[in-house]
C-alpha positions in Angstrom: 18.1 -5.5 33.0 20.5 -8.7 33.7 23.2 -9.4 31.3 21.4 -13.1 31.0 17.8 -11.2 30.5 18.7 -8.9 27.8 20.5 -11.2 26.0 17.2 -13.5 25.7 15.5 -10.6 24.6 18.1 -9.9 21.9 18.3 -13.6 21.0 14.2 -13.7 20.8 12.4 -12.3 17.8 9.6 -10.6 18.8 6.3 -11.1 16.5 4.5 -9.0 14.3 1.6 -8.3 16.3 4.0 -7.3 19.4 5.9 -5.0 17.0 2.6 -3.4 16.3 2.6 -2.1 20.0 6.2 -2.1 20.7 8.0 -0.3 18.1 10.4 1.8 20.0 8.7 4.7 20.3 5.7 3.4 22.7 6.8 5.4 25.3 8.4 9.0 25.6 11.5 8.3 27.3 11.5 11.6 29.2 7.9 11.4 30.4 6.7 8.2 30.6 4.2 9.1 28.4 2.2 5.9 26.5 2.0 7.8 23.9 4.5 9.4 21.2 4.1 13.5 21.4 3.0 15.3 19.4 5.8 17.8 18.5 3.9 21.0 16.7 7.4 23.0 15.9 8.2 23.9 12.7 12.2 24.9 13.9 14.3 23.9 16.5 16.9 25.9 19.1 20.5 25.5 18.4 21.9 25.9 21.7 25.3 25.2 20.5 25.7 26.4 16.5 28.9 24.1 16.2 27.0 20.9 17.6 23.2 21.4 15.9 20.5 18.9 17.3 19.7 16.3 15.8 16.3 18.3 14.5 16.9 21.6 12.9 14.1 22.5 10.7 10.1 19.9 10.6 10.8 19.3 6.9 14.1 17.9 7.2 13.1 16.1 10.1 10.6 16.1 13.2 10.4 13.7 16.4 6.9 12.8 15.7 7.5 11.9 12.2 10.8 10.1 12.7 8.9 7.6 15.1 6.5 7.0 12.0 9.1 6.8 10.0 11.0 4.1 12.6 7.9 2.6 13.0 7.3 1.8 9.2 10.9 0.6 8.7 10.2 -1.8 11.6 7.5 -3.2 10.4 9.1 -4.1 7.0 12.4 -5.3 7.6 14.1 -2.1 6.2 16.8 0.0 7.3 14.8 3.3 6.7 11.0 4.8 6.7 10.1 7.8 5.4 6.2 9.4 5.7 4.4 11.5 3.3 2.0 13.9 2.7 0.1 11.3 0.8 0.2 7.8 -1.0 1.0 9.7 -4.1 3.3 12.0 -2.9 5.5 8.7 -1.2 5.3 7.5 -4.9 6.0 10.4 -7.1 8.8 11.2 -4.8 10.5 8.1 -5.4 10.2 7.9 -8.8 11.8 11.1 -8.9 14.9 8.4 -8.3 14.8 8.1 -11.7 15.8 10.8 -14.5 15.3 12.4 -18.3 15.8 9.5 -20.4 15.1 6.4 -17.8 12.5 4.3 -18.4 10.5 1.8 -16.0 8.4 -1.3 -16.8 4.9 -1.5 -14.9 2.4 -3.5 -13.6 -0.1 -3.1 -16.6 -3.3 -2.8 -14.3 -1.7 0.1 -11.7 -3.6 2.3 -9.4 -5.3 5.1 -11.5 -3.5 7.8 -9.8 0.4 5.9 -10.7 -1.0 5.7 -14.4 -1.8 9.0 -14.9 1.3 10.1 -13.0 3.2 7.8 -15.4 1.6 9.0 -18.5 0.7 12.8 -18.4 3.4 14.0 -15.8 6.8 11.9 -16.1 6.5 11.3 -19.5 6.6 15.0 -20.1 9.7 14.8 -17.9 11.2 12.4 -20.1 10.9 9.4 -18.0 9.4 6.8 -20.0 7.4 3.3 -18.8 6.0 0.2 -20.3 3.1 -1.0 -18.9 2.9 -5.2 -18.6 1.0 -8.2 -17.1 3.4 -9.0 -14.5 1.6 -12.6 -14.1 4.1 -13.6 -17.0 7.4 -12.9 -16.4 8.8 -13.1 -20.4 6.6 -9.9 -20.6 8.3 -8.6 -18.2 11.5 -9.5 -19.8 10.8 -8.6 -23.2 9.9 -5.1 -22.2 13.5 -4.5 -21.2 15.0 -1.7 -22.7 18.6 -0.2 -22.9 17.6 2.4 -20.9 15.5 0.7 -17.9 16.3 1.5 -14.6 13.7 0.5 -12.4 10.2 -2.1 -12.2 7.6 -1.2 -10.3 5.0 -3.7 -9.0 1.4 -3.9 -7.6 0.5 -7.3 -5.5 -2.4 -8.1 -5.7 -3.0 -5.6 -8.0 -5.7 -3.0 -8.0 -8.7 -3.6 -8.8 -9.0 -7.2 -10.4 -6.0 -8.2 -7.7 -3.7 -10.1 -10.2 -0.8 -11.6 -8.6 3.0 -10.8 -9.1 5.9 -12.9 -8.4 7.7 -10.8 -6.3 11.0 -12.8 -5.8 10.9 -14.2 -9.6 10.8 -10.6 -10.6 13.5 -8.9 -8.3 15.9 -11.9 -8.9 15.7 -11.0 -12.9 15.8 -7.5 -11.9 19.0 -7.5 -10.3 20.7 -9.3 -12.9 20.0 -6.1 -15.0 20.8 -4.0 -12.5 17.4 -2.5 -11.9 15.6 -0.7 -9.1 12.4 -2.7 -7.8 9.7 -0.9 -6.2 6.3 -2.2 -4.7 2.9 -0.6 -3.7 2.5 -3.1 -0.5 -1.2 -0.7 0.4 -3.3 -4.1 0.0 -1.1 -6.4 2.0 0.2 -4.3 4.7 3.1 -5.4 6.7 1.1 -7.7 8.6 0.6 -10.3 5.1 3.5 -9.3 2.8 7.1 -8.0 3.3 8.4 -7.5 0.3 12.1 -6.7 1.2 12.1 -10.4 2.4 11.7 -11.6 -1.7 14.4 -8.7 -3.0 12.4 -5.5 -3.3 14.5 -2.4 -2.8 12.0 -0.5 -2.0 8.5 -0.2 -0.2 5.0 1.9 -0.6 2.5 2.7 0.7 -1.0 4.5 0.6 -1.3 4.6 4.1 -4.6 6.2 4.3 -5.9 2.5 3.4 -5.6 -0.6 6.1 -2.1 1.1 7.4 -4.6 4.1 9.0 -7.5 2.0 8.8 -9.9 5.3 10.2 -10.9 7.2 6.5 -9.8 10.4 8.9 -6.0 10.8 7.5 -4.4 11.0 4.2 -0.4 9.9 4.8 2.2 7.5 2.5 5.4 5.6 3.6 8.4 4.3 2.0 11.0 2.2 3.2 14.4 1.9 1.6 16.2 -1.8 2.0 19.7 -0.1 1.8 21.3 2.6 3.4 22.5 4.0 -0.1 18.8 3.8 -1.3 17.9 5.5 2.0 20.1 8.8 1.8 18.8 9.3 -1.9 15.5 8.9 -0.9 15.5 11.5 2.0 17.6 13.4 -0.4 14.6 13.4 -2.2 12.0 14.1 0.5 14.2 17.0 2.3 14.3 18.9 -1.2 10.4 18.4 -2.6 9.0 18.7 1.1 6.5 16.2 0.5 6.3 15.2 4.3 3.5 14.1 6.5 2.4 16.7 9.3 3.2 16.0 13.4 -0.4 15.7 13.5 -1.1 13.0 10.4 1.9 11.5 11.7 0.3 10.8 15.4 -2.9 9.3 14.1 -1.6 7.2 11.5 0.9 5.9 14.4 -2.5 5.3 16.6 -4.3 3.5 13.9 -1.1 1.2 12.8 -1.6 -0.4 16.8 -4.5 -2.1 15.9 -3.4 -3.2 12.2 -3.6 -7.1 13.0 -6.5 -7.3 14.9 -8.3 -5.0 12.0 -6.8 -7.3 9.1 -7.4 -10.7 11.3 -11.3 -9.9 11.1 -11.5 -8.1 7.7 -9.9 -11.0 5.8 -12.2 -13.7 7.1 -15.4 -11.6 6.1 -13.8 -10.9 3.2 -13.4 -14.4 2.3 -16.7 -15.5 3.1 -17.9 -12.6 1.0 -15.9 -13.8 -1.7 -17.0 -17.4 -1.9 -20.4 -16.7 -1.7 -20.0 -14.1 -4.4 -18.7 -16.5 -6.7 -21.7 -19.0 -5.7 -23.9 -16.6 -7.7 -25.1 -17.1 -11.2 -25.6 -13.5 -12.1 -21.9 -11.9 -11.1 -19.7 -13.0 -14.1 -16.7 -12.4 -12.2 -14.7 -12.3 -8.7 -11.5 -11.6 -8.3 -10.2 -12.7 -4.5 -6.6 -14.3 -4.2 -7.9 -16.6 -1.2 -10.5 -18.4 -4.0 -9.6 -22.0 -5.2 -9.6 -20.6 -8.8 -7.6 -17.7 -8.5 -5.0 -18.3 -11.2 -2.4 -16.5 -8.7 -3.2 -18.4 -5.4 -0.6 -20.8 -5.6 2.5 -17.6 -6.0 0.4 -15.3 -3.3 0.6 -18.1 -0.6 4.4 -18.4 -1.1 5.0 -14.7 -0.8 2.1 -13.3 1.3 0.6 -15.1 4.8 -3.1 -14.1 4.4 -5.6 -12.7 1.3 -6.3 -9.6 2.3 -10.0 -7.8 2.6 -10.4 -6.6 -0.4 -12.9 -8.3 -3.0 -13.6 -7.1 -6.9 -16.7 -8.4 -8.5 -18.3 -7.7 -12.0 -21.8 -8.0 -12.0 -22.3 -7.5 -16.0 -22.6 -4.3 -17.3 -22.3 -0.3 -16.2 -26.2 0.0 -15.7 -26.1 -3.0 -12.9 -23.1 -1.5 -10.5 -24.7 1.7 -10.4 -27.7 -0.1 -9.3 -25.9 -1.6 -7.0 -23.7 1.3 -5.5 -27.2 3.5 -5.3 -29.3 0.5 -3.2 -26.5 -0.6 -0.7 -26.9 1.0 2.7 -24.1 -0.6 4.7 -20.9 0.4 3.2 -19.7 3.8 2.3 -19.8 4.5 -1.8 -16.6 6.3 -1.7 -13.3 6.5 -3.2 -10.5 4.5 -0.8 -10.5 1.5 1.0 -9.2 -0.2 4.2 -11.0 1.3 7.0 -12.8 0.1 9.9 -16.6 0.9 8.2 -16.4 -1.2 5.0 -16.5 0.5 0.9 -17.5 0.0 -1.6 -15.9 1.4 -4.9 -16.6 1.8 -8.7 -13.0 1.9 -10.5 -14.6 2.9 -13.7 -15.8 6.6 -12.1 -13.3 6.7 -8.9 -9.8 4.9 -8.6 -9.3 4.3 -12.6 -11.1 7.5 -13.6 -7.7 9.0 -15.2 -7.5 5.9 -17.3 -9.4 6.0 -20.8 -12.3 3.4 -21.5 -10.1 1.6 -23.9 -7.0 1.0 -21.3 -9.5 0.1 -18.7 -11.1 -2.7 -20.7 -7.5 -4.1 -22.2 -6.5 -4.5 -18.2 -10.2 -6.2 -17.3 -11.5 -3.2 -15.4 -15.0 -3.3 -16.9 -17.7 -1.1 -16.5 -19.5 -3.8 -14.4 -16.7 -4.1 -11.6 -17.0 -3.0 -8.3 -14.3 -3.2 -5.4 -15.5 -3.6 -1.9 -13.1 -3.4 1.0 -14.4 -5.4 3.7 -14.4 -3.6 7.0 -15.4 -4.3 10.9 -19.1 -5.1 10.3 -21.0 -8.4 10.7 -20.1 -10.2 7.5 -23.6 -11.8 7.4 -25.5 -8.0 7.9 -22.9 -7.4 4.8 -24.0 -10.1 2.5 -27.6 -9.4 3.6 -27.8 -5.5 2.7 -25.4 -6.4 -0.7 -27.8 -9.4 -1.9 -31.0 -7.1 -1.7 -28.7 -4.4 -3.9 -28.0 -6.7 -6.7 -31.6 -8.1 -7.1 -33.3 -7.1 -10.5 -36.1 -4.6 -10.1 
C-alpha cells in the first residue's frame, strides 16, 4: 500500500457493519484462509525456553479465542475482550473484581441468573448488593454506602426493559470512585456502546443476538482500561472460565451477520409491539421504541435502535400458559436472540431463582411473556400469536 493510500485508510473510520466482517482476524495471515482456524491445542511448543511464544498453555490464552476476544473489543470501543464459557461465567468472573466486605448497587429488575448469583453465592462471600430502580438516579444515590465499590447496570432491562441512564450514572459513579459494569446482551454492539457514556466495563450473554444460532453457549467482556484489563485476565487465567476453540469459531461466524440479523429483527419487533399495545385484552407492553415508553426519550440518546425484544402481560398466570401452549411459530424456550424467534415465560424460566414476592415488587407478573423477535415474516408472527391469545 501507498504512503498516500494507507494514510486515507487510517484517517477513515470504518463503520460498524464493515467492522462486522473486517475485524482483523478475517483472514489467516499465513494461509490466506477466509476464515480464522480453528486451533484444537490445549499446549504450545517452546522452541526456545528463554523466549516463550506468545501462547503457552489454551487457558491462558489460544489463537482462536484471542481473535474473539479482539473481535469483541473492536466492536466496543475497548482496549481488551475477553470470552467465556458462558454469560454467567463472563459475569461472576468479573465481579470476582470485587472482595469480602465490598458492596455493589444493582439494577433492581436484573437477569434471574445475576440475582441469584448476587443473593445466594456472593453474599455468602461477603460481597454485599442493593438492588434499585435505576430509572431514578437519587435511588441510585441514596443507596451509596461506605463500602461501595462498583454499580452494575441492565439497559433495557430484562424482562419489562426499563431504561438506565448510562452516562448520568457513570458520571456520579466516578465521582465516588466506583466501578461501573453493564450487561450490553439486549443491545449488542451494533445499538449501544456503552464505553462511549463512561462504563468501565462490558458484558455480555453472547449466546443471545451476539451468536444469534441457539447452537452455542459463550460470554464476553471488554475492559475500557488497560489496568481494568490485566485484572480482569488475572481473573480469567486463575478461574479458567474460558470459551473453547470451537465455541469461540462459531460465535465469531455468527457475530458476521449481527447487523443484518438486528436490522430485520428490530422492525418486526416494532411492529409487533405497536400492534400489541393496540389490543384491549394485553394490560401491558413493554418496548423502548413505543411512544409511551417512559424511557424512550434517555434510550434514543444512548442507544441507535430498540432492539427485538418485546414483553407483554396478558393478565394473569392461567392466560400466558395458554398462550405459550397454542403458539406454533416461536420456540417456548429459555434464551433469546436467535435467528427462529422465542418466546419466554420469566416467571418459570429467566426469573425462576427470584421468589414470587421479588418478582411482583420489580413488575415481572405472572401474566408476562418476553418474545424475542427473530427472522420470520412478522405478519405470519402476529398471525400464529393472535390465534394463541383468543379466549376458548
Amino acid at each position: 500500500m501507498s504512503q498516500h493510500n494507507q494514510n486515507d485508510a487510517e484517517q477513515h473510520q470504518l463503520k460498524f457493519s464493515t467492522k462486522l466482517l473486517h475485524f482483523g482476524s478475517e483472514i489467516d495471515r499465513s494461509t490466506g484462509a477466509s476464515s480464522v482456524p480453528i486451533y484444537q491445542a490445549s499446549t504450545f511448543h517452546h522452541e526456545d525456553i528463554f523466549n516463550p511464544p506468545q501462547h503457552d498453555y489454551s487457558r491462558s490464552g489460544n489463537p482462536t479465542r484471542q481473535a474473539l476476544e479482539d473481535y469483541i473489543a473492536l466492536l466496543e470501543g475497548g482496549v481488551r475482550g475477553f470470552a467465556y464459557s458462558s454469560g454467567m461465567a463472563a459475569i461472576s468472573s468479573t465481579f470476582m473484581l470485587l472482595s469480602a466486605g465490598d458492596h455493589m448497587i444493582v439494577t433492581e429488575d436484573v437477569y434471574g441468573g445475576t440475582y441469584r448469583l448476587l443473593t445466594m453465592i456472593l453474599n455468602r462471600l461477603g460481597i454485599e448488593s442493593t438492588f434499585v430502580d435505576m430509572t431514578d438516579l437519587d435511588q441510585v444515590k441514596a443507596a451509596l454506602k461506605p463500602n461501595t465499590k462498583a454499580v452494575y447496570m441492565e439497559t433495557p432491562s430484562n424482562p419489562t426493559l426499563k431504561i438506565t441512564d448510562i452516562a448520568a450514572v457513570t458520571s456520579w459513579a466516578k465521582e465516588h470512585g466506583l466501578i461501573t459494569m453493564l450487561d450490553n446482551t439486549f443491545m449488542t454492539p451494533y445499538y449501544q456502546r456503552p464505553i462511549e457514556h463512561g462504563v468501565d466495563i462490558v458484558l455480555h450473554s453472547a449466546t443471545k443476538f451476539l451468536g444469534g444460532h441457539s447452537d452455542v453457549l459463550a460470554g464476553l467482556a471488554v475492559a475500557s482500561t488497560p489496568s481494568l484489563g490485566r485484572q480482569l485476565k488475572q481473573l480469567q487465567n486463575g478461574l479458567g472460565t474460558v470459551l473453547g476453540v470451537q465455541d469461540s469459531w462459531l460465535l465469531m461466524r455468527g457475530m458476521k451477520t449481527l447487523g443484518a440479523r438486528m436490522e430485520h429483527s428490530e422492525i418486526s419487533a416494532r411492529k409487533l409491539a405497536e400492534w400489541l399495545a393496540q389490543r384491549h385484552d394485553i394490560d401491558a407492553v413493554y418496548y423502548p421504541g413505543l411512544k409511551h415508553h417512559p424511557g424512550r426519550l434517555i434510550h434514543e440518546k444512548q442507544s441507535t435502535g430498540y432492539g427485538a425484544v418485546v414483553s407483554f402481560d396478558v393478565g394473569s398466570g392461567e392466560r400466558a400458559k395458554q398462550v405459550l401452549s397454542r403458539v406454533e411459530i416461536p420456540l417456548v424456550a429459555v434464551s433469546l436472540g436467535a435467528v427462529e424467534s422465542i418466546l419466554s415465560y420469566p416467571a418459570m424460566m429467566s426469573h425462576a431463582a427470584m421468589p414470587p414476592e421479588v418478582r411482583r415488587e420489580r413488575g415481572i407478573t405472572d401474566g408476562l411473556i418476553r418474545f424475542s423477535v427473530g427472522l420470520e415474516d412478522i405478519d405470519d408472527l402476529i398471525h400464529d400469536l393472535e390465534q394463541a391469545l383468543q379466549t376458548s
